[in-house]
Each structure stands twice: as structure tokens, then as C-alpha cells.
C-alpha positions in Angstrom: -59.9 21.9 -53.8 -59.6 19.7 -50.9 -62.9 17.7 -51.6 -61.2 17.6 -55.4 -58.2 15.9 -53.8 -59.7 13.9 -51.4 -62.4 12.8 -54.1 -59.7 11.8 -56.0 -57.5 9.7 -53.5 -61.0 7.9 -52.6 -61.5 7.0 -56.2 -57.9 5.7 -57.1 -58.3 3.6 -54.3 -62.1 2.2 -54.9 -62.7 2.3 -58.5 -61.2 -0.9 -59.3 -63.1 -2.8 -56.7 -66.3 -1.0 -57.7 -65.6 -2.2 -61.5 -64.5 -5.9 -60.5 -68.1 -6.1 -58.6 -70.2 -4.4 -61.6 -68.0 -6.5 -64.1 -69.2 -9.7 -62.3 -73.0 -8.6 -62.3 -73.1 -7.1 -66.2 -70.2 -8.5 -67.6 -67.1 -6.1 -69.2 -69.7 -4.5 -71.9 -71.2 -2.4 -69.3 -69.1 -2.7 -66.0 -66.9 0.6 -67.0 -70.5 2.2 -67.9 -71.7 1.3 -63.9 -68.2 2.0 -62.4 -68.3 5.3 -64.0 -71.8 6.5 -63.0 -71.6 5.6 -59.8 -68.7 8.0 -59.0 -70.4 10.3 -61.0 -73.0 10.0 -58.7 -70.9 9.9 -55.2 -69.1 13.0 -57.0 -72.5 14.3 -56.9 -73.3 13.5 -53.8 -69.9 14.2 -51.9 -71.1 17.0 -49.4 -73.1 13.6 -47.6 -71.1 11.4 -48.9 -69.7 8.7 -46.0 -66.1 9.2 -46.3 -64.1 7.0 -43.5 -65.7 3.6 -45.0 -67.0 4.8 -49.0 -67.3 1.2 -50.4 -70.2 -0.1 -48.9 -71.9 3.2 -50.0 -70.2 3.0 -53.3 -71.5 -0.7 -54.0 -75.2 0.0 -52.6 -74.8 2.7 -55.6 -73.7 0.0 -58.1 -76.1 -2.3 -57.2 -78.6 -0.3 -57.9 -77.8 0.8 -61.1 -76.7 -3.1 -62.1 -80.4 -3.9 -60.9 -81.6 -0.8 -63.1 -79.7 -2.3 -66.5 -80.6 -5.7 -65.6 -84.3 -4.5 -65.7 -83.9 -2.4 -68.4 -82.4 -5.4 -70.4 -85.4 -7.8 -69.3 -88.2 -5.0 -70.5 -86.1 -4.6 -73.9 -85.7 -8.6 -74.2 -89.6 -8.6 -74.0 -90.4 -6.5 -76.3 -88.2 -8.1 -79.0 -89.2 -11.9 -78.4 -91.7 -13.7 -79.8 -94.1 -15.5 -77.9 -92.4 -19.1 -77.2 -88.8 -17.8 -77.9 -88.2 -17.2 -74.3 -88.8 -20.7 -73.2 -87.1 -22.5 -76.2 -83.7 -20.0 -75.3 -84.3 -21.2 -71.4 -84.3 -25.2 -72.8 -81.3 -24.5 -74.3 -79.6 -22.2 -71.8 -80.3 -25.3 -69.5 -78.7 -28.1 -71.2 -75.7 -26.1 -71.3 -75.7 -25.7 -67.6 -75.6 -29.6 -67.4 -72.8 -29.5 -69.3 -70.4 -27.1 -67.2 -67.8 -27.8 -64.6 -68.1 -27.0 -60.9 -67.6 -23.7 -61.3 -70.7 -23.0 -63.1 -72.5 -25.7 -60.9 -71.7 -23.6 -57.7 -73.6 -20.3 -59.9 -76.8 -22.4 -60.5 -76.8 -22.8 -56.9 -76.3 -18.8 -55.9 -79.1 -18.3 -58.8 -81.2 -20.6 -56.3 -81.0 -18.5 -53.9 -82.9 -14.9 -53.4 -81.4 -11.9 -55.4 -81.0 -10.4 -51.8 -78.9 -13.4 -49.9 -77.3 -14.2 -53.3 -75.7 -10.6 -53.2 -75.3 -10.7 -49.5 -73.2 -13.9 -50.1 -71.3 -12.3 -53.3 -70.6 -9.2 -51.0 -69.3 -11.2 -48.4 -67.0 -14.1 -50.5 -66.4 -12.2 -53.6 -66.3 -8.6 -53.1 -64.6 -9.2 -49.4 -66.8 -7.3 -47.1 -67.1 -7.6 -43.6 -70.9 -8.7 -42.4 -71.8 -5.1 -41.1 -70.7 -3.4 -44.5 -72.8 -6.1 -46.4 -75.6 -5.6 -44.2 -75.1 -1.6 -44.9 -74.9 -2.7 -49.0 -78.4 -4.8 -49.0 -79.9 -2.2 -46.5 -80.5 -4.5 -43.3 -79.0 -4.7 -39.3 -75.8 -6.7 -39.3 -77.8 -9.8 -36.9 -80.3 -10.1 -39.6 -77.5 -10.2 -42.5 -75.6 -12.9 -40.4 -78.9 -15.0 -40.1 -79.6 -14.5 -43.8 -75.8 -15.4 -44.5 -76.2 -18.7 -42.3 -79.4 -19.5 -44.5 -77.6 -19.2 -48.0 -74.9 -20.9 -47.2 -76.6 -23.8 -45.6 -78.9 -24.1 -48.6 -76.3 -23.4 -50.7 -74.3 -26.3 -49.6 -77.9 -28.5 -50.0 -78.0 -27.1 -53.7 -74.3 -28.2 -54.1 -74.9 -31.6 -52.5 -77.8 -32.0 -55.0 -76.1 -31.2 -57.9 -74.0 -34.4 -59.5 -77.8 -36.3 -58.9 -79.1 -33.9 -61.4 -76.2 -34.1 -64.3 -77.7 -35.1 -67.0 -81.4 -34.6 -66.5 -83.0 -31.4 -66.9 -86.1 -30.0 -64.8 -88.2 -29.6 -68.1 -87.6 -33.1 -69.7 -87.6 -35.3 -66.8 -85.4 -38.3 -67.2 -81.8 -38.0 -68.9 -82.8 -35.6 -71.0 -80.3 -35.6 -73.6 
């Protein structure tokens, strides 16, 4: 009864965080779908589980099961295209990224960066972690998170910088591609 209660406390107090980081990786379809299993799982799991910090533990689970859909997704999108669909649904999801405000310029840049430092930086801006619970999260020491965090940000900033010279043309088409 007192891992009941103690489950419990730790979920009131984590779930919303765990559904506001899965929401932003799959969207609000599936978020309540990954929030869910992964206290199904740390429910599972609770004899081990690390109970004076759970979140970092509790987003390594999400993660994994975000990265699971999103390949599960990719396989099923596959196997339903036709040959030369994918590339003519890329053109066009391009353009549109040409068209967007700064918000959606500053996620063309995270998408240039690795799906490990882009999470590291998501973890650490979004999602509020401290650099040793991020490092715990994408399964590295806290020096080498802070040196991959010092990376992404400085090439992010370089994306950023790059980005009003490429309004308006698109990698594909070349010049003012319109």
C-alpha cells in the first residue's frame, strides 16, 4: 500500500510534464498513449524504480517509446507510398517551411542538428532539466552532455544566422524557387 501511495503522489506530480514532452515529440493524437505507457511501465518497474529524482527516468522511458512510434510510423509510411511520393510530399513540406515565421525557422534549425543534441537541447530549454538529468535522459556523463550542449547551441545559432539568406529559395530548386 505504501508503494500504491507513493506511486501515486509521484505520478500526480510527473504525469503532466511527461505528457507536455511526449505531446511535443508526437503531437496530442498519441501523447496521452506515451504518457500512459510509460507509467505503465515505471508502475512495472517500481521495485528499481529511481524514486528521489523519477523524471529523468521517466523521460528516458518516453523517449524511447516516442522513438519506437516514430519508427513504427516511418516503416508504415513506406509501405504505403509509392515510389516518388515521398520526394514530391518533401518538395512541398519544404516550400511551406519557407513560408513560416521564426518560430518554425528556429525548428528547421533543431531538425539540423543530431536526434541526440537536438533532444539534449529540448531536455534542457523545453522540458527544464538540469545538464546532469539530461545527460542521465540521452544516456551520457554530464561533461560530455555540456560539450554536446555547447555544440548545438553554437551551430544552432549558425543555422539561425543562415536562415533569412535562405527565405525564399529552397535546397532542391536552387534560385528563388517559388
Amino acid at each position: 500500500m505504501n508503494d500504491e501511495a507513493s506511486f501515486t503522489r509521484m505520478f500526480q506530480e510527473h504525469y503532466e510534464s511527461v505528457l507536455r514532452y511526449a505531446w511535443r515529440r508526437v503531437g496530442s493524437a498519441d501523447a496521452p498513449d506515451i504518457a500512459a505507457e510509460t507509467f505503465k511501465i515505471a508502475w512495472e518497474k517500481y521495485d528499481g524504480f529511481p524514486r528521489d529524482q523519477p523524471l529523468p527516468w521517466l523521460y528516458v522511458t518516453a523517449r524511447n517509446l516516442t522513438l519506437n512510434l516514430i519508427r513504427k510510423d516511418r516503416r508504415r509510411e513506406r509501405l504505403a507510398d509509392w515510389p516518388g511520393e515521398d520526394l514530391s510530399r518533401h518538395a512541398v513540406e519544404q516550400d511551406h517551411a519557407y513560408a513560416v515565421t521564426a518560430r518554425q525557422a528556429a525548428l528547421a534549425a533543431l531538425d539540423g542538428l543530431s536526434d541526440d543534441d537536438r533532444e539534449l537541447v529540448l531536455l534542457v530549454s523545453w522540458e527544464g532539466l538540469d545538464l546532469r538529468q539530461a545527460a542521465v535522459v540521452v544516456g551520457c556523463s554530464r561533461p560530455v552532455a555540456s560539450m554536446r550542449l555547447h555544440r548545438a547551441r553554437k551551430r544552432l545559432r549558425r543555422l539561425l544566422a543562415d536562415e533569412p539568406q535562405s527565405v525564399g529559395r529552397h535546397p532542391s530548386y536552387g534560385e528563388n524557387a517559388v
